[in-house]
C-alpha positions as CSV (number, residue, x, y, z in Angstrom):
1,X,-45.2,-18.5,1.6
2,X,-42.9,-18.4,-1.5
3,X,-43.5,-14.4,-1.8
4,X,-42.8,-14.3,2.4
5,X,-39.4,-16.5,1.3
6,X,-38.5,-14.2,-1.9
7,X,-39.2,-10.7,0.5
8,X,-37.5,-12.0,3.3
9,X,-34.3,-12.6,0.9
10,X,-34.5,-9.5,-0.8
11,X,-34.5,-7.7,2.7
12,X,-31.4,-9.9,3.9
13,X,-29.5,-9.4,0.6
14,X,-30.4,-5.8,0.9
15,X,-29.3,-5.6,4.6
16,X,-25.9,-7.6,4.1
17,X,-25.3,-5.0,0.8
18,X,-25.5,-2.1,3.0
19,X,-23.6,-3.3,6.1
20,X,-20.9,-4.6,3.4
21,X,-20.7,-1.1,2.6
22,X,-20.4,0.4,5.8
23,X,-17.7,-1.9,6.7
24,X,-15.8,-1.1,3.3
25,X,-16.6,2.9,4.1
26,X,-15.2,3.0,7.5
27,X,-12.3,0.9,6.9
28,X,-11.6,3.3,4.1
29,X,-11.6,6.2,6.0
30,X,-9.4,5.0,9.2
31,X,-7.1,3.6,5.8
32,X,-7.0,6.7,4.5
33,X,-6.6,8.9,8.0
34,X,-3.6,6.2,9.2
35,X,-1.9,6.6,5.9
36,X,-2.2,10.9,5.8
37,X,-0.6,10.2,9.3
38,X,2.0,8.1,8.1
39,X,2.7,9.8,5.2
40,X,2.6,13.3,6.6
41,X,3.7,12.8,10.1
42,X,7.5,13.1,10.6
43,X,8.8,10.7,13.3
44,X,11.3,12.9,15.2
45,X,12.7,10.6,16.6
46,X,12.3,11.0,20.9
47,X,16.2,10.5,22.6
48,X,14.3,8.2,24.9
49,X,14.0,5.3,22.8
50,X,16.2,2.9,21.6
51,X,15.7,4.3,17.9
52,X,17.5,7.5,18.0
53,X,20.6,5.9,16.6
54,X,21.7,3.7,14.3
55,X,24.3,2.2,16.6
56,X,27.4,4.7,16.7
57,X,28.7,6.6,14.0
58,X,29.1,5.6,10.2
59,X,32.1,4.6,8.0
60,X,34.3,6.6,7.0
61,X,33.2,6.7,3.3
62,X,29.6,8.1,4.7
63,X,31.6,10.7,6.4
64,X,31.5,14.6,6.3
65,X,27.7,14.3,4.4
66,X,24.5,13.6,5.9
67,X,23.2,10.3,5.8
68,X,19.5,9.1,3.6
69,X,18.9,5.6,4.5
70,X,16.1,4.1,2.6
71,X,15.0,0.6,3.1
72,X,13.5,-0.5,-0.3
73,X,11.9,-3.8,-1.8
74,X,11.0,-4.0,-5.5
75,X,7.7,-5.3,-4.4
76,X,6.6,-2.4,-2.2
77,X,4.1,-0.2,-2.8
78,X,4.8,2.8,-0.7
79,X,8.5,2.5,-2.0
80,X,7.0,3.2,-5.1
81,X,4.9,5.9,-4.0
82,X,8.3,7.2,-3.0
83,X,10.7,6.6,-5.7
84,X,10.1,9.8,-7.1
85,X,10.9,12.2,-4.5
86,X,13.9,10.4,-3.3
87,X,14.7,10.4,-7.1
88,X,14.5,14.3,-6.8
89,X,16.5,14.4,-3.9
90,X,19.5,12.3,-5.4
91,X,19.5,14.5,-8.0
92,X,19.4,17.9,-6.2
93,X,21.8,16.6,-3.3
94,X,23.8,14.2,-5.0
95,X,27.1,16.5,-4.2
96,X,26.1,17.1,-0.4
97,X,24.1,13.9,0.8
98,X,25.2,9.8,0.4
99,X,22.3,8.1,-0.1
100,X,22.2,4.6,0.8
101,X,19.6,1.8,-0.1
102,X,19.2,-0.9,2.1
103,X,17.2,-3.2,-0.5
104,X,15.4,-6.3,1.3
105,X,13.7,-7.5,-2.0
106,X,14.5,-11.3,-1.7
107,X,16.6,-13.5,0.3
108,X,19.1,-13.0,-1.6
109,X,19.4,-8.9,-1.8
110,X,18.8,-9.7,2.0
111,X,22.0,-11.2,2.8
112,X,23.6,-9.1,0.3
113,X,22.3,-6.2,2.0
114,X,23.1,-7.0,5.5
115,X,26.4,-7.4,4.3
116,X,26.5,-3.9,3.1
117,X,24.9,-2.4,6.4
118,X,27.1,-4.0,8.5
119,X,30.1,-2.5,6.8
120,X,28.4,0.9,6.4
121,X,27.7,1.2,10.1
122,X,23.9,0.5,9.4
123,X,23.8,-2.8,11.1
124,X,21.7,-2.2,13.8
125,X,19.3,-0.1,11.9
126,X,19.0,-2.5,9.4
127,X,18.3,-5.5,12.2
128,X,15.5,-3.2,13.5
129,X,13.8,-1.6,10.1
130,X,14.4,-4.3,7.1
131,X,10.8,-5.5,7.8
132,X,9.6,-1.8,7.4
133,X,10.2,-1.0,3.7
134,X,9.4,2.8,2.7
135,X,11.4,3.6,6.0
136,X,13.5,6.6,4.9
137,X,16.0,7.8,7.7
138,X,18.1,10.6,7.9
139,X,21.5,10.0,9.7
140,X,24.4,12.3,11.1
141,X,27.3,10.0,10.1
142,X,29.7,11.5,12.4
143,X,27.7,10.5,15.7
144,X,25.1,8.3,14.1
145,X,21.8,9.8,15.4
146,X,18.8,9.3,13.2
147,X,17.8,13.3,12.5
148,X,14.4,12.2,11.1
149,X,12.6,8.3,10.3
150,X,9.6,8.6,7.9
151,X,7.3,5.8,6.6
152,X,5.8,6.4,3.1
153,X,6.5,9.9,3.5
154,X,6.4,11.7,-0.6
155,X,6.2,14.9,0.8
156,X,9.8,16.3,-0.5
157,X,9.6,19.5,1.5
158,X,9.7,17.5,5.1
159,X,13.3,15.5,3.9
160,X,14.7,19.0,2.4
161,X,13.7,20.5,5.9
162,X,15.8,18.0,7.6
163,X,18.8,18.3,4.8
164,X,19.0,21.7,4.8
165,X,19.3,22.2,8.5
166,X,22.2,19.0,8.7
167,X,23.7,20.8,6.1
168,X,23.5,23.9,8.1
169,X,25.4,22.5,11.0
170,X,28.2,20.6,9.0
């Protein structure tokens, strides 16, 4: 009976291993296909919804230059992930783009921050994304229309896309 007990563990241990391990395989794979989609997918933003805008156009200051909106906590990962390309984008369009970070790190950044959006014209955007860190939007201060909204998106060539053609029509 002990050898039936001591087989009948080793079988259930065995079992429990290998399901474990199916679990962790297929949750890695849909985790790793939802964040290539995130990453690589470019929200165009459909006219239909109530996202296409941040509310009307920007102040005056953000005038004249497209807008990059990135909503940032020091905490986030896929801010992190990223930093670097925004990084290379401030420095390649610091004369042509105003870049604006809408940091939501800890209550008090929040209020701060809100603050800051409200006056900039991003108060409604700000109400509707400051939950979604590594949201990167790309606005037309003049009318205020969100041009692209990405979500963890490193991929530098997508945001210079979008630049290059606001630049275009300026």
């Amino acid at each position: 009976m002990h050898k039936h007990g001591n087989l009948l563990i080793k079988v259930g241990l065995s079992s429990l291993v290998f399901t474990a391990s199916m679990v962790a395989t297929t949750w890695a794979s849909i985790s790793t296909s939802e964040a290539q989609s995130s990453i690589t997918k470019i929200a165009q933003v459909n006219s239909s919804t109530s996202t296409n805008s941040v509310g009307g156009p920007l102040a005056k200051e953000l005038q004249g230059k497209p807008v990059v909106v990135d909503v940032f906590a020091t905490w986030c990962a896929g801010c992190k992930n990223i930093a670097p390309t925004l990084s290379q984008l401030k420095q390649e369009y610091s004369d042509k783009v105003n870049f604006v970070v809408l940091d939501v790190t800890d209550k008090a950044k929040l209020q701060e921050t809100e603050a800051k959006a409200e006056k900039l014209g991003l108060g409604k955007f700000f109400a509707e994304n400051k939950s979604k860190t590594s949201t990167v939007a790309i606005v037309d201060p003049a009318t205020g229309n969100i041009l692209a909204l990405y979500k963890n998106n490193p991929n530098k060539a997508d945001y210079t896309k979008i630049l290059e053609a606001a630049l275009a029509n300026n």
